[in-house]
N, C-alpha and C positions, 0 to 999 in steps of 0.2 A: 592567505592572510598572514602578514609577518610581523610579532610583536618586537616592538623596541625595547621596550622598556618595561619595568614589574607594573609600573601605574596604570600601563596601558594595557596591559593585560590583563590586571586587575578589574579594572572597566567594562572590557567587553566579557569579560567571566560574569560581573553582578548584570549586565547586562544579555548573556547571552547561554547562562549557565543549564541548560537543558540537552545543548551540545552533548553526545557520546562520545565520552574517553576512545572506546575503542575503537572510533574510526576516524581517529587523527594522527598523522603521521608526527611525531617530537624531531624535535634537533637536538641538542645538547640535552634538555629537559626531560626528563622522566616522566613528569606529575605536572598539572596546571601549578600546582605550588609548589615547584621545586622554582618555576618560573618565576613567581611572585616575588618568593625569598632571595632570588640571583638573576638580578636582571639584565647578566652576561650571558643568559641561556635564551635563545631563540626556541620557534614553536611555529610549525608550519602547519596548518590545516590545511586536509589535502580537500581542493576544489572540485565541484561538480561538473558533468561532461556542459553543463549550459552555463556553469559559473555563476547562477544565482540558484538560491532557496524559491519557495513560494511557501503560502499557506493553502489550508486547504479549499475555501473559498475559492482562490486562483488555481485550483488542480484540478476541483468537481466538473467546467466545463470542458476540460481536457479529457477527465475519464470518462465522460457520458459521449464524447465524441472519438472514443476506440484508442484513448492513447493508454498503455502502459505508465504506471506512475510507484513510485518508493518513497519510503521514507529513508533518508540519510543516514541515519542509525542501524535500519534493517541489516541482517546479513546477506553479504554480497549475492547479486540471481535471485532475490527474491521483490517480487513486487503485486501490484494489484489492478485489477480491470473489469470495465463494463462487460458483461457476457451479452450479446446481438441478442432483442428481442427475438425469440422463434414459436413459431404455428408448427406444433407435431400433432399431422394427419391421425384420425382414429387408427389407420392402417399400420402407421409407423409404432404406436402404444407400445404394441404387444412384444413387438421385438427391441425393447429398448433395455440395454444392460443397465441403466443407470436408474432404474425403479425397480424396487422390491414386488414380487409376481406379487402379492396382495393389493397394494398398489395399481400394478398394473388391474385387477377386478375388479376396482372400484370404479377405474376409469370405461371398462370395458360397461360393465354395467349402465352407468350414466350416457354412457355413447346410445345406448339400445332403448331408453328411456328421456321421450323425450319434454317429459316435467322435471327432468334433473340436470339436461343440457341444454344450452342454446346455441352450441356449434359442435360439429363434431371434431374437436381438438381439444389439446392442454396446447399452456401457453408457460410462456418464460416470458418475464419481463423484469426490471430495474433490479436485477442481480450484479453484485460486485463477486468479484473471483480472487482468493490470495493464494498466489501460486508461488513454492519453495524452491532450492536450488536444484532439488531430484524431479524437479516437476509435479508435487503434490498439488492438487488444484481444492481450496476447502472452499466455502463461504468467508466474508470476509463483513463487519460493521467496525466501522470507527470509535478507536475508544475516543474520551474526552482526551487523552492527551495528543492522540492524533488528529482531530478534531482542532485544538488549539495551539497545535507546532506548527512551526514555521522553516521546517526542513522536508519540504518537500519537495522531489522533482523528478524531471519524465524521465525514461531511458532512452 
């Protein structure tokens, strides 16, 4: 996107002002209002690999069908995903790094009683993943402003 003029820049700033500084490339321009004030200074926003935004509306049926998704602000390698619903077998419990052994006794217990289970599994299901540029994998909920931005898009 290349402004012409301070007006029009002006414009799509009251129009589009949630935009991050920090991941736009400047031309002559330092500042959105260096541009304003000198409207000899160009301002290139650099474009996404698909060349549009979406909201998030238009991204939920993408992540619920395994696509990796960002927001345009994020820093660079980092994004967010559906985790596969998964069935882990009473067998598989016990050996699983990623449950704390008390955890794991709780399950173990419920498996052997069967007024406390009605299958012999844990389940994963409608888990979102935000995973960092090191590969940090946390939980992930939508704040409201992600939620209501309209810079989002796949990888």
């Amino acid at each position: 996107m290349l402004y012409h003029s301070s007006e029009q820049a002006k414009k799509e700033w009251d129009k589009e002002n949630t935009l991050e500084i920090n991941r736009m490339i400047w031309g002559k321009a330092t500042t959105l209002l260096d541009l304003i004030k000198d409207p000899t200074k160009t301002l290139l926003i650099k474009p996404t690999k698909m060349n549009e935004f979406m909201n998030f509306e238009a991204i939920l049926p993408r992540l619920k069908n395994g696509e990796p998704v960002r927001r345009f602000n994020w820093e660079e390698g980092t994004f967010i995903f559906q985790q596969v619903p998964s069935r882990i077998s009473k067998e598989i419990v016990p050996k699983m790094q990623s449950l704390p052994e008390k955890v794991k006794e709780i399950f173990v217990k419920r498996f052997e009683d069967s007024d406390e289970q009605i299958d012999d599994a844990i389940y994963y299901n409608n888990q979102v993943a935000h995973v960092t540029k090191s590969n940090l994998i946390t939980s992930y909920t939508p704040s409201i402003s992600d939620l209501t931005a309209d810079d989002w898009e796949l990888i």
